[in-house]
mmCIF file of the N, C-alpha and C atoms, coordinates in Angstrom:
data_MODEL
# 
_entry.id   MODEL 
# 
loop_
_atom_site.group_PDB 
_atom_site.id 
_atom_site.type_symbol 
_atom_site.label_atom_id 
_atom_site.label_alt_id 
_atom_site.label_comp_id 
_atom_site.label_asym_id 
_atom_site.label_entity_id 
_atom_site.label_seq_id 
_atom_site.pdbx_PDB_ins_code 
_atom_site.Cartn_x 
_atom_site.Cartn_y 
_atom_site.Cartn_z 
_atom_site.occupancy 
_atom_site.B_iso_or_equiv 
_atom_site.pdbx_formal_charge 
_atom_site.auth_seq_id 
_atom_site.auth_comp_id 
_atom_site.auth_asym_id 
_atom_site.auth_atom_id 
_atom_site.pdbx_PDB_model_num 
ATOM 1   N N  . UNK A 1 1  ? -165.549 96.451  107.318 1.00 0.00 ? 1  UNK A N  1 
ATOM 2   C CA . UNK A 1 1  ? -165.142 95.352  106.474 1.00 0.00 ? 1  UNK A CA 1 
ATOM 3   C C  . UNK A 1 1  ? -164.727 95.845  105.090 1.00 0.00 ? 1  UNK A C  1 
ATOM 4   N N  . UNK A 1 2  ? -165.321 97.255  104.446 1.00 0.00 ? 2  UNK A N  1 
ATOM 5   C CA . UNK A 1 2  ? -164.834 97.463  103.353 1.00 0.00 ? 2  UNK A CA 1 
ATOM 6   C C  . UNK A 1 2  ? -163.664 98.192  103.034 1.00 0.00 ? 2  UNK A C  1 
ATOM 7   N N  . UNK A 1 3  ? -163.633 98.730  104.347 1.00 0.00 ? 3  UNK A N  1 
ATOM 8   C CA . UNK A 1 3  ? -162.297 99.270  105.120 1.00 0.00 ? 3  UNK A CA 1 
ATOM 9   C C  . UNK A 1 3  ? -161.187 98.440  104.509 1.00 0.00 ? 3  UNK A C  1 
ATOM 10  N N  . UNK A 1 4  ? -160.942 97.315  105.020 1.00 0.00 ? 4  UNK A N  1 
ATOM 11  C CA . UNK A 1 4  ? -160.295 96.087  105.198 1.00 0.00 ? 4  UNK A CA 1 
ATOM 12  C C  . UNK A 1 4  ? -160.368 95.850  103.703 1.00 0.00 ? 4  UNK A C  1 
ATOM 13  N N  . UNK A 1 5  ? -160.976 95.497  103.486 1.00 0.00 ? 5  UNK A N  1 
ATOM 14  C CA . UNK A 1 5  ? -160.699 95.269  101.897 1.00 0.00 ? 5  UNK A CA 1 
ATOM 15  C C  . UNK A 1 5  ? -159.964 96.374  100.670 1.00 0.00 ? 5  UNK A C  1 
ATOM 16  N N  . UNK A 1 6  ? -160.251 97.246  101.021 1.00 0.00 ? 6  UNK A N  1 
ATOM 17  C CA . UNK A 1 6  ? -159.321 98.469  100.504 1.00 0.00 ? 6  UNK A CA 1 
ATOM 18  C C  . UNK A 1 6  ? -158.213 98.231  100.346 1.00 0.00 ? 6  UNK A C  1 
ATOM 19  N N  . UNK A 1 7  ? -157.904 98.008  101.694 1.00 0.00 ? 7  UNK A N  1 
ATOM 20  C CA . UNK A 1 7  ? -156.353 98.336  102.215 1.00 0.00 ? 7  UNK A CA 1 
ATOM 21  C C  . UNK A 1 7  ? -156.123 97.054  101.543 1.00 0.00 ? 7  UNK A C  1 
ATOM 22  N N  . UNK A 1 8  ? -156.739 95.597  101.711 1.00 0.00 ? 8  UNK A N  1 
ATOM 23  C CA . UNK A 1 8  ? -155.604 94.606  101.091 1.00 0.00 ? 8  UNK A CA 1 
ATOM 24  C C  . UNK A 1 8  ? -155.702 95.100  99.415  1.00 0.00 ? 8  UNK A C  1 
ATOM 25  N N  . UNK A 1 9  ? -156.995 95.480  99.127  1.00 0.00 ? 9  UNK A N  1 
ATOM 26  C CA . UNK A 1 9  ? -156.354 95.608  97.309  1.00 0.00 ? 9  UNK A CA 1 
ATOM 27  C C  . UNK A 1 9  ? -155.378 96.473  97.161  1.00 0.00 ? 9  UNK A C  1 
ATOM 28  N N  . UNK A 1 10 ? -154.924 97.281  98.175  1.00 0.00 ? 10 UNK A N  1 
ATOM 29  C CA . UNK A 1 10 ? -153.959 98.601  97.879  1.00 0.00 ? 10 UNK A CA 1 
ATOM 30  C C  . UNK A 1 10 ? -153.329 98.227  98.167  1.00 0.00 ? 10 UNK A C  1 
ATOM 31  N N  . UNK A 1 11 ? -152.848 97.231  99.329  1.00 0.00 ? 11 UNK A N  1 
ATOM 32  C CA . UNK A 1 11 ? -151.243 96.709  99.429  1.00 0.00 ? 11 UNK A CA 1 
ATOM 33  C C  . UNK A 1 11 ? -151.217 95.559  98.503  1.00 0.00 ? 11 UNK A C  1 
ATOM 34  N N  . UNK A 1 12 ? -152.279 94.706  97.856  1.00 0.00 ? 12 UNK A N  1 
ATOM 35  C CA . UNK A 1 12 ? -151.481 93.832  96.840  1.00 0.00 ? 12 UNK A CA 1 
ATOM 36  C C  . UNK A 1 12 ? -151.331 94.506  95.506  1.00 0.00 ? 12 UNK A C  1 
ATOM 37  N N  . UNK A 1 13 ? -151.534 95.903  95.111  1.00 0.00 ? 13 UNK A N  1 
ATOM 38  C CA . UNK A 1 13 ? -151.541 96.323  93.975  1.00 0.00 ? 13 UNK A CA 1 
ATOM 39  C C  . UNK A 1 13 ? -149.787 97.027  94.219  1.00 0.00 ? 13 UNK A C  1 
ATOM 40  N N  . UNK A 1 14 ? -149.800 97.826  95.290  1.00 0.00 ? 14 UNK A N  1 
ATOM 41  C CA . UNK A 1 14 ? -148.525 97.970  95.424  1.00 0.00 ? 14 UNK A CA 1 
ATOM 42  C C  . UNK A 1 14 ? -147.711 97.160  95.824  1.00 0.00 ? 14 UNK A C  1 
ATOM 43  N N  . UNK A 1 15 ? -147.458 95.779  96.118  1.00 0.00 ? 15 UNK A N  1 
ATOM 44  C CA . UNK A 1 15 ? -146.754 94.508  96.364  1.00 0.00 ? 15 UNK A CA 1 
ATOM 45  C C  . UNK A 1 15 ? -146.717 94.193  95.070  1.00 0.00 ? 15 UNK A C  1 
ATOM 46  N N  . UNK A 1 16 ? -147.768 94.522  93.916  1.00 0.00 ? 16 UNK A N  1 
ATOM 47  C CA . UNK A 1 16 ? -146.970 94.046  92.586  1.00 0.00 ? 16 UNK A CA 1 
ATOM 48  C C  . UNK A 1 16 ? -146.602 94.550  92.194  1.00 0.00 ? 16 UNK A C  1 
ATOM 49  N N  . UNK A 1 17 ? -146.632 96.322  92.485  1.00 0.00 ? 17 UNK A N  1 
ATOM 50  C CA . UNK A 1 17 ? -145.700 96.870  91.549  1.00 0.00 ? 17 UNK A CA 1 
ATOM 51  C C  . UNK A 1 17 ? -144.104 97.233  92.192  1.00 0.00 ? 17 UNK A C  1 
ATOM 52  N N  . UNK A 1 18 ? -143.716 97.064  93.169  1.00 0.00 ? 18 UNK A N  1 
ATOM 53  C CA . UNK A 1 18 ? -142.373 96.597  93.928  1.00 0.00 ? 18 UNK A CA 1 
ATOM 54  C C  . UNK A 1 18 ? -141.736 95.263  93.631  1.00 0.00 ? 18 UNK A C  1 
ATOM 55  N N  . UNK A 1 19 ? -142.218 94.129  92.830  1.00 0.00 ? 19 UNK A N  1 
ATOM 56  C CA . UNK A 1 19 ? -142.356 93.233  92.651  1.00 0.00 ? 19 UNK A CA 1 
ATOM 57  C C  . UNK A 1 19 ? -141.923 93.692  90.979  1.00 0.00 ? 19 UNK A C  1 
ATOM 58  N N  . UNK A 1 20 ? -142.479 94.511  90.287  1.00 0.00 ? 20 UNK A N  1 
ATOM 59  C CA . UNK A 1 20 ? -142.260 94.826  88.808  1.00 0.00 ? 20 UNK A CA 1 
ATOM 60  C C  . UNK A 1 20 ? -140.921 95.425  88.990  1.00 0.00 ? 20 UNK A C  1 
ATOM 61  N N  . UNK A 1 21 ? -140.878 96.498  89.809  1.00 0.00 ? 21 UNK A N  1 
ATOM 62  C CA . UNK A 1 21 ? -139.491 97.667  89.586  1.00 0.00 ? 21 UNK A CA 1 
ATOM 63  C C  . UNK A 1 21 ? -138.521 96.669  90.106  1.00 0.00 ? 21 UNK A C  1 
ATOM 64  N N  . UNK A 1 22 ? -138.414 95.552  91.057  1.00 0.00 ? 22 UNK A N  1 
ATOM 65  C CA . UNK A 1 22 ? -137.492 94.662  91.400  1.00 0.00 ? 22 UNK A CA 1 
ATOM 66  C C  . UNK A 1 22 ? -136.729 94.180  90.507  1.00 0.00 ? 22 UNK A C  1 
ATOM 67  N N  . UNK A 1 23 ? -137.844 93.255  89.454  1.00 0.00 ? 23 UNK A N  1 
ATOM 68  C CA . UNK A 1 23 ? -137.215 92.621  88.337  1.00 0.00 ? 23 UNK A CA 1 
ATOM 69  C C  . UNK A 1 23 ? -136.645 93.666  87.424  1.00 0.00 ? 23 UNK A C  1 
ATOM 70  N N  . UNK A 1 24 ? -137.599 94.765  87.057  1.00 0.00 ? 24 UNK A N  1 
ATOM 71  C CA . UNK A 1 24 ? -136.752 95.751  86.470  1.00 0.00 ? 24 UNK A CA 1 
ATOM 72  C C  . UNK A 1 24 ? -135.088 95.798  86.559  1.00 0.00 ? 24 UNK A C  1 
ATOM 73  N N  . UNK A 1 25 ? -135.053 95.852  87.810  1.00 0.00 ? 25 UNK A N  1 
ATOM 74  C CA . UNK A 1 25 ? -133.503 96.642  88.159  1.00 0.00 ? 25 UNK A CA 1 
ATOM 75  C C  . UNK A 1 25 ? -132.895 95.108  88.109  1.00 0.00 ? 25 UNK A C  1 
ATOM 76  N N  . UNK A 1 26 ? -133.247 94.306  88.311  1.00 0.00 ? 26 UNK A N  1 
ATOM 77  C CA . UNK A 1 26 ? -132.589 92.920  88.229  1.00 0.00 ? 26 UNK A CA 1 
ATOM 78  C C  . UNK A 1 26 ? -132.291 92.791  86.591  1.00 0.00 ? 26 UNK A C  1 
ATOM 79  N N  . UNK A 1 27 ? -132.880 92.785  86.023  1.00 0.00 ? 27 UNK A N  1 
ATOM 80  C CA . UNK A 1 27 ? -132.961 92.605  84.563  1.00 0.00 ? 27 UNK A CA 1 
ATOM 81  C C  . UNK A 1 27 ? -131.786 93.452  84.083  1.00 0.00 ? 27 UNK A C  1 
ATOM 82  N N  . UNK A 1 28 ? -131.528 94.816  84.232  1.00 0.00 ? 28 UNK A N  1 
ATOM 83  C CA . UNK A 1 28 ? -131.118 95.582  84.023  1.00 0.00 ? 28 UNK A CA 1 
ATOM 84  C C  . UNK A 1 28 ? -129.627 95.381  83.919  1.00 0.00 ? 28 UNK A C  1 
ATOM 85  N N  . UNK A 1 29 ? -129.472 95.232  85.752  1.00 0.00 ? 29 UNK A N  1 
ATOM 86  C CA . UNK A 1 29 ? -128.457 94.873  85.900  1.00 0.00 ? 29 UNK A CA 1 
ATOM 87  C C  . UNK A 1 29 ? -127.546 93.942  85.548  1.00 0.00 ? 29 UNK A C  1 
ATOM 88  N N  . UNK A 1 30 ? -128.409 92.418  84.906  1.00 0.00 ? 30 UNK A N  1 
ATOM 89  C CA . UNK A 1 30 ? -128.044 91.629  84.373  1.00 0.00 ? 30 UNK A CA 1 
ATOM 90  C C  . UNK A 1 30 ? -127.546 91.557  82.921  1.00 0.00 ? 30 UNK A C  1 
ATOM 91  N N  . UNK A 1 31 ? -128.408 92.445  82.256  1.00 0.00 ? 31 UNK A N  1 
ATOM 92  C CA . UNK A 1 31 ? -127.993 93.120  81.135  1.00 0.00 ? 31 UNK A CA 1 
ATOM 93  C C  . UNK A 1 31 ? -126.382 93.727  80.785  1.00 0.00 ? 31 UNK A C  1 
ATOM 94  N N  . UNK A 1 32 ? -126.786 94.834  82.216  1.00 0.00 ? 32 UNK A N  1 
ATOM 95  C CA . UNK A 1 32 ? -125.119 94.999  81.930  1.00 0.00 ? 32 UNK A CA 1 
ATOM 96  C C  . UNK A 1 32 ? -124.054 94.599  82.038  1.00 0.00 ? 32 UNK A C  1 
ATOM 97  N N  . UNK A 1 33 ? -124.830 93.742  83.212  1.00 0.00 ? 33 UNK A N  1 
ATOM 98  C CA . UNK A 1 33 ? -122.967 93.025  83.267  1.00 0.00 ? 33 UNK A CA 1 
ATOM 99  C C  . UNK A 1 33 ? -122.469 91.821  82.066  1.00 0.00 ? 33 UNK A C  1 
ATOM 100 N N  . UNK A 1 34 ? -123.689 91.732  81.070  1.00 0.00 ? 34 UNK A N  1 
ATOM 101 C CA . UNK A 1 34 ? -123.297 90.589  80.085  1.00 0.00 ? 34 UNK A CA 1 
ATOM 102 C C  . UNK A 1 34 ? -122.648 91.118  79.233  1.00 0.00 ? 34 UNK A C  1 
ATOM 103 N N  . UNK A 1 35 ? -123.254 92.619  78.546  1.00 0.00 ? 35 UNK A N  1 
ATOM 104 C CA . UNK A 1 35 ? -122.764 93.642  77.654  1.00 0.00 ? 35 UNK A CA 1 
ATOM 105 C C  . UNK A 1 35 ? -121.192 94.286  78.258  1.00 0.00 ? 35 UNK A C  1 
ATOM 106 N N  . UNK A 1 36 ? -121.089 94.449  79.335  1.00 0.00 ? 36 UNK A N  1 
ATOM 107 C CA . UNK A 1 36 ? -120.038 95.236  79.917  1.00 0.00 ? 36 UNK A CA 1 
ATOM 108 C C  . UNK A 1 36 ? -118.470 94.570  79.348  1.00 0.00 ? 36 UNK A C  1 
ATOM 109 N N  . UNK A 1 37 ? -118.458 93.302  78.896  1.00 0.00 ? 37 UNK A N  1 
ATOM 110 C CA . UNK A 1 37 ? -117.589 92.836  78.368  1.00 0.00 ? 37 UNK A CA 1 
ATOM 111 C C  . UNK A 1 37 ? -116.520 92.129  79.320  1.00 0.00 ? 37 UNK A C  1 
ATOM 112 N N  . UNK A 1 38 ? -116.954 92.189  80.767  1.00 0.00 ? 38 UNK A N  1 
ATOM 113 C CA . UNK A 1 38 ? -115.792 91.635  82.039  1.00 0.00 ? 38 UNK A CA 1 
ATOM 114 C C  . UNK A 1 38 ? -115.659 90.245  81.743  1.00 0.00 ? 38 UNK A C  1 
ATOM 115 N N  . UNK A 1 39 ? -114.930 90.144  82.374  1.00 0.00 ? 39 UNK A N  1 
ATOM 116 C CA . UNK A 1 39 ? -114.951 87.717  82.311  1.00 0.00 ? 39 UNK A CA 1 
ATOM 117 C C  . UNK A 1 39 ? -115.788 87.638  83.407  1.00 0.00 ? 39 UNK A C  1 
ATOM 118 N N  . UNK A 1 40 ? -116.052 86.366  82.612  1.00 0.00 ? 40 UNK A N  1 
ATOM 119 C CA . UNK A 1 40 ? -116.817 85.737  84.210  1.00 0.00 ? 40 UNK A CA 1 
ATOM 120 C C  . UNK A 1 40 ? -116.696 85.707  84.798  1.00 0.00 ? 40 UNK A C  1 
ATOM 121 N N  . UNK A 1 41 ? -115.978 85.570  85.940  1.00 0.00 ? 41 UNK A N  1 
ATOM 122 C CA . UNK A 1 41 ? -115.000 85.601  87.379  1.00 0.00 ? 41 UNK A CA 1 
ATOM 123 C C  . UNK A 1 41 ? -115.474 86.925  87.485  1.00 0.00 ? 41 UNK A C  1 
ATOM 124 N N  . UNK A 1 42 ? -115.304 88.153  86.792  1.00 0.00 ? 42 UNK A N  1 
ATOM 125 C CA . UNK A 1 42 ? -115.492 89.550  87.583  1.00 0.00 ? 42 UNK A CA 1 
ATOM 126 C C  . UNK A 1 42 ? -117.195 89.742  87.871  1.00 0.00 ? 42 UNK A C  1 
ATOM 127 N N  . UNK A 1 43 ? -117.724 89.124  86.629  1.00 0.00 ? 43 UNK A N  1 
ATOM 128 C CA . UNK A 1 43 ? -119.086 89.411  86.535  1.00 0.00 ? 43 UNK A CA 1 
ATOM 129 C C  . UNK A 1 43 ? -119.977 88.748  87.472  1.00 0.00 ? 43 UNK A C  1 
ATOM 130 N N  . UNK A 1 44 ? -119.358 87.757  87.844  1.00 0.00 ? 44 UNK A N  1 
ATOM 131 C CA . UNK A 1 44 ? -119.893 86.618  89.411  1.00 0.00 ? 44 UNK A CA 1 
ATOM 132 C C  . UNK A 1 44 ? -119.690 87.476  90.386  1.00 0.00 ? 44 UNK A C  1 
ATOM 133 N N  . UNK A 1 45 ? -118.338 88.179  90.465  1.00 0.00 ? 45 UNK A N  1 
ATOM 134 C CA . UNK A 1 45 ? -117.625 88.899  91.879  1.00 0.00 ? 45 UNK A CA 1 
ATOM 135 C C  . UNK A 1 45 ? -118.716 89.884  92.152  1.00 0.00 ? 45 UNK A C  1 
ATOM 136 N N  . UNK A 1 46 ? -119.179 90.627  91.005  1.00 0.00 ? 46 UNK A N  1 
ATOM 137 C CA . UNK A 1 46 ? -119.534 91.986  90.968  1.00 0.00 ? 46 UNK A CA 1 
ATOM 138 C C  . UNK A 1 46 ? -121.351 91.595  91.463  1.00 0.00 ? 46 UNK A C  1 
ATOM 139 N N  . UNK A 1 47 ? -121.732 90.362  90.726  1.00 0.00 ? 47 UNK A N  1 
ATOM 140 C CA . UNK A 1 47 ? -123.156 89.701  91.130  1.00 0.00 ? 47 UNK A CA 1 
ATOM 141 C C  . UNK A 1 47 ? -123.200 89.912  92.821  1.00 0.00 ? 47 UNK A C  1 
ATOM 142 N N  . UNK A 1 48 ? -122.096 89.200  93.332  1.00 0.00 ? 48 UNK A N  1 
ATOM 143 C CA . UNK A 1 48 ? -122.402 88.767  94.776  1.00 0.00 ? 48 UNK A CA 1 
ATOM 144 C C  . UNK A 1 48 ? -122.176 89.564  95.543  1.00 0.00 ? 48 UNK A C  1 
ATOM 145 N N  . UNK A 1 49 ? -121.462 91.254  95.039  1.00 0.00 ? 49 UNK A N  1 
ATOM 146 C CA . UNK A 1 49 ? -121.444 91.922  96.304  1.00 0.00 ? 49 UNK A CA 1 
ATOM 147 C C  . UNK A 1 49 ? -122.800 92.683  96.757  1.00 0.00 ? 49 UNK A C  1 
ATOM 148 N N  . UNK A 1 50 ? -122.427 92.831  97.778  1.00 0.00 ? 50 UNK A N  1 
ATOM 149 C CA . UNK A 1 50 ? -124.018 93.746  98.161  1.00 0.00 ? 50 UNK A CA 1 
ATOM 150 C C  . UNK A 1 50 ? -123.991 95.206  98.077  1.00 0.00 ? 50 UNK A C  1 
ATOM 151 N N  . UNK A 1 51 ? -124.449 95.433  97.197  1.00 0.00 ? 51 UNK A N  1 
ATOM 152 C CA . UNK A 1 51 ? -124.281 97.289  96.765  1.00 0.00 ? 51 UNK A CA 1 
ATOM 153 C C  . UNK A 1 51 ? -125.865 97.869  97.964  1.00 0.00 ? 51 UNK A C  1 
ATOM 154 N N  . UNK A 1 52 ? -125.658 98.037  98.954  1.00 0.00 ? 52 UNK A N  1 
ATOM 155 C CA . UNK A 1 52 ? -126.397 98.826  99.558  1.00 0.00 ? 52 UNK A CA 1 
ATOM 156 C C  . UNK A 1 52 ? -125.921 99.179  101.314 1.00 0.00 ? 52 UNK A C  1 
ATOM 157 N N  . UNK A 1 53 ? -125.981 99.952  102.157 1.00 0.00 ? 53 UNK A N  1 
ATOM 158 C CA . UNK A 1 53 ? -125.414 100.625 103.043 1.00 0.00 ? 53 UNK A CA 1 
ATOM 159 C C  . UNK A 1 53 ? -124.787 101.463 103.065 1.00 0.00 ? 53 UNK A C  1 
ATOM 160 N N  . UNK A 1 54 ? -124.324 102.644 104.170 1.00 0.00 ? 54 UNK A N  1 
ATOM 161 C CA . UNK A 1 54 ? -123.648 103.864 104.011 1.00 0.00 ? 54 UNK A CA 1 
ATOM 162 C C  . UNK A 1 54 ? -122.364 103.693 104.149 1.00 0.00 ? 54 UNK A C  1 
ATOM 163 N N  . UNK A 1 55 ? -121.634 104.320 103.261 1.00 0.00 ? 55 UNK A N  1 
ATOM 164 C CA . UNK A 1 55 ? -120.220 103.927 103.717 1.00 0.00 ? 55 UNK A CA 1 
ATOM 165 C C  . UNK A 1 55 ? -119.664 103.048 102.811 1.00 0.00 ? 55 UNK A C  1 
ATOM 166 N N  . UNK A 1 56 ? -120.146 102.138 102.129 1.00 0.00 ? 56 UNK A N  1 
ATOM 167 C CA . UNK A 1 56 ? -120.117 100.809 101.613 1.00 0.00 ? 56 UNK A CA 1 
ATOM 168 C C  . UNK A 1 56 ? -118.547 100.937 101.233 1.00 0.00 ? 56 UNK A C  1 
ATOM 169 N N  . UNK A 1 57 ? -118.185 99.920  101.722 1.00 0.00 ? 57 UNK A N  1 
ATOM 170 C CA . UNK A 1 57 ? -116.662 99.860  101.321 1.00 0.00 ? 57 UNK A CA 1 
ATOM 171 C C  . UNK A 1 57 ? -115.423 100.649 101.362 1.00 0.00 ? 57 UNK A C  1 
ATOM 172 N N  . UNK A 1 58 ? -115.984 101.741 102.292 1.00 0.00 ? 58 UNK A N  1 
ATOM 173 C CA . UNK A 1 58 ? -115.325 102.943 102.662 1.00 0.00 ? 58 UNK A CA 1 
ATOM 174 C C  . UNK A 1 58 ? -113.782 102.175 103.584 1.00 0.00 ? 58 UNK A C  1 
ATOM 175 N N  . UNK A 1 59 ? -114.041 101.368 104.303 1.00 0.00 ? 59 UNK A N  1 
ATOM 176 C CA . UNK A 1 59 ? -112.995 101.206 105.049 1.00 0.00 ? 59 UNK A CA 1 
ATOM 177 C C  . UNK A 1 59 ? -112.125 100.102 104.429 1.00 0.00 ? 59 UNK A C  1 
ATOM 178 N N  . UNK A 1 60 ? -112.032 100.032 102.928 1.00 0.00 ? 60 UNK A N  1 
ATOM 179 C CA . UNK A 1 60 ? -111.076 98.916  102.458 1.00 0.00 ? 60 UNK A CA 1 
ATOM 180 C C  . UNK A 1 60 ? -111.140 99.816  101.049 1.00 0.00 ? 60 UNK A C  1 
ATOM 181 N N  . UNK A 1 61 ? -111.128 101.003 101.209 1.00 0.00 ? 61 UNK A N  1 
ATOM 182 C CA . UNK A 1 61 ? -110.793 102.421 100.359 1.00 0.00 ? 61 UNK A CA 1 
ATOM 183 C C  . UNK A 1 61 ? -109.458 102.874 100.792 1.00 0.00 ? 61 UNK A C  1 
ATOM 184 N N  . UNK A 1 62 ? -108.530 103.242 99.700  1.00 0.00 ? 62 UNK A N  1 
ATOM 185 C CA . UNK A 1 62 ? -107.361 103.800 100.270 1.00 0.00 ? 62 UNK A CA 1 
ATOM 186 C C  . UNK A 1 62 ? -107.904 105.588 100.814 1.00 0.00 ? 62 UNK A C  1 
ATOM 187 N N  . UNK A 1 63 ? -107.461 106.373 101.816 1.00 0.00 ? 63 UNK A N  1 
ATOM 188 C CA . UNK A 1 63 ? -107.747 107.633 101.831 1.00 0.00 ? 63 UNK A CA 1 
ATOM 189 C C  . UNK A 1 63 ? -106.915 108.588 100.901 1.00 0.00 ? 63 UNK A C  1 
# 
């Protein structure tokens, strides 16, 4: 049982700190795109794409 209890304080201590570096990079990012000086329209565009996978956008890349 104390087993068990370990493990949940260790996964909710690290669930908050994945939870901290999240907003971090959210924050961040939000930051820049206000400072970056784009219009709105780009700064929405640039919000909604999804920056993660291999390849990303490779095939609507000229070679």
């Amino acid at each position: 049982m104390m087993v068990r209890g370990s493990l949940k304080m260790s996964w909710d201590a690290m669930d908050s700190v994945v939870r901290e570096v999240t907003s971090a990079v959210v924050m961040r990012h939000s930051s820049w795109l206000q400072s970056s000086g784009l219009s709105q329209e780009m700064q929405t565009t640039l919000r909604d794409l999804p920056f993660e996978g291999a390849g990303l956008f490779s095939e609507l890349t000229d070679s």
